[in-house]
RORO-498419 format. One line per 4 residues: number of its first residue (from 1); for each residue x, y, z of C-alpha. Coordinates in steps of 0.05 Angstrom, whole numbers. Example, Ala and Ser with C-alpha at 12.3 -4.5 7.8 and 13.67 -1.06 7.14 Angstrom:
// RORO-498419
1 = 246,-90,156; 273,-21,143
This chain:
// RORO-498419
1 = 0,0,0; 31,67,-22; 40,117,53; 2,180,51
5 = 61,234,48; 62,283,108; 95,356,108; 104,373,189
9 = 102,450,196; 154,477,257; 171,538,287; 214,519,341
13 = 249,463,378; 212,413,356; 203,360,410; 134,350,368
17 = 158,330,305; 220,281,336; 157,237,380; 130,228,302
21 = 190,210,272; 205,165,330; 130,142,316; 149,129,252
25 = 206,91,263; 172,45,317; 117,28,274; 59,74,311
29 = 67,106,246; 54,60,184; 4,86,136; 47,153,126
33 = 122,178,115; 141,242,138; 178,276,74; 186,348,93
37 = 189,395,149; 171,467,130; 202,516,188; 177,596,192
41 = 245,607,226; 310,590,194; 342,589,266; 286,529,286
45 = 327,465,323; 273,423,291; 310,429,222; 362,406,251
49 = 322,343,284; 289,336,208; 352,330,174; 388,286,220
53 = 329,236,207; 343,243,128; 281,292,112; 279,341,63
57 = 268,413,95; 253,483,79; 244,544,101; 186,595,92
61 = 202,675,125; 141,716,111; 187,780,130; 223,758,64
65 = 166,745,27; 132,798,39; 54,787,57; 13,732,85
69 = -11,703,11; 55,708,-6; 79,670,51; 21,609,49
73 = 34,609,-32; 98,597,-21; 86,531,35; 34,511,-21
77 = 88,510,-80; 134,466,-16; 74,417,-6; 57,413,-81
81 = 122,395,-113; 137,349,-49; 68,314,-80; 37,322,1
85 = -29,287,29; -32,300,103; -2,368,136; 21,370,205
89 = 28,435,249; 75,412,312; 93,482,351; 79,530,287
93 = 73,593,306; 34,628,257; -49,616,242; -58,601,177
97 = -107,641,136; -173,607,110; -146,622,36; -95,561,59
101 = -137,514,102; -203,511,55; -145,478,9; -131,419,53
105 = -200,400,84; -191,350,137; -117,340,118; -82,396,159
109 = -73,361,235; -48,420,293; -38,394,369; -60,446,420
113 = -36,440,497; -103,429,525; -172,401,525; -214,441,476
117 = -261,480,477; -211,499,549; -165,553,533; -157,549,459
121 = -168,598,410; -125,670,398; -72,684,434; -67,618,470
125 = -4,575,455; 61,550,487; 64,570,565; 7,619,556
129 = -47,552,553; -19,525,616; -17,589,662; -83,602,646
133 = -104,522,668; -65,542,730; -93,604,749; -170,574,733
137 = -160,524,783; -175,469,738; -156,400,765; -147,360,695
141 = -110,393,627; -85,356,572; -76,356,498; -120,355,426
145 = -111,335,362; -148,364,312; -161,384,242; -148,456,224
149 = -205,506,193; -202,578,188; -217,584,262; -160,578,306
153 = -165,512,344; -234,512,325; -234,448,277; -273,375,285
157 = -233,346,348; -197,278,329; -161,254,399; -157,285,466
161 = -118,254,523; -122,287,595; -75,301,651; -78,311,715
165 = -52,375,747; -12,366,812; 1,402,870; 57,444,863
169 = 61,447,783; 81,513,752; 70,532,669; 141,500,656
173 = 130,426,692; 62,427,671; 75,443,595; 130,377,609
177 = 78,331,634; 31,348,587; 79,330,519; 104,267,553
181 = 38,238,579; -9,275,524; 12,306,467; 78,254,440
185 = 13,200,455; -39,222,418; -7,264,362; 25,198,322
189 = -36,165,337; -77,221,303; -29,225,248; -40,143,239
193 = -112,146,244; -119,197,186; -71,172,126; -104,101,139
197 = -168,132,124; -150,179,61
């Protein structure tokens, strides 16, 4: 059976895209092959983690090219001649418009840092989801996968994984505990359960 092709998006260390290639190369991962990590920063570690597994990368700066449609053309041109199915965003950090996502319906995947509909949306991301969890109150977080629409974390949920919230936990240990239990879980699993299904 041919694997779906997957382009993971990255703006930053990428701890993300290494659990999927480690997914991939455990066999969580069967029914797709990562075959190119697009990065919004040049400077991003995860290139480095992309290339030392043997993927093609690239980089995208919209300060270089200029405007937001000139930007998203340009990671269309990247997914096209790379021949893409299924799009991954792991840690990018920059909402894509819906001129972009109406062209991958149900094949763009992001993982967010909590349980939507809880803190989600604009202007929640990275340490920002887990203060907020912490300064609710809330006794359970976690982590969801889902598709990506014009809405920012507003797409059809696919998995969602919770964790519990301790005693003593600030932003930083929780935003650990919920990658390890959560989001390194549930993301490869997502990624599975879609490319066997296109």
């Amino acid at each position: 059976m041919d694997k779906r092709r997957i382009a993971v998006l990255v703006s930053g260390g990428g701890t993300n895209l290494q659990a999927l290639i480690d997914a991939q190369t455990s066999g969580i991962i069967q029914s797709g092959e990562i075959c190119l990590v697009i990065s919004n920063n040049a400077n991003a570690y995860a290139l480095q983690r992309a290339a030392s597994a043997n993927i093609a990368t690239a980089v995208a700066l919209k300060k270089e090219l200029g405007s937001q449609e000139a930007f998203e053309d340009r990671i269309k041109q990247l997914l096209t001649d790379h021949r893409i199915d299924v799009i991954v965003l792991a840690g990018f950090m920059s909402i894509l418009s819906e001129n972009f996502t109406s062209c991958y319906p149900k094949r763009i995947l992001n993982v967010h840092p909590s349980l939507i509909p809880s803190f989600c949306g604009e202007g929640f991301y990275g340490l920002r989801v887990h203060e907020a969890a912490l300064s609710y109150g809330v006794k359970v977080t976690g982590a969801t996968v889902h598709f990506v629409n014009e809405i920012p974390d507003g797409g059809e949920i696919i998995l969602q994984k919770a964790v519990e919230i301790l005693p003593g936990d600030t932003a930083e240990i929780l935003q650990k505990r919920v990658m390890e239990q959560a989001e390194w879980k549930i993301l490869p699993a997502a990624v599975e359960q879609v490319c066997s299904l296109l």
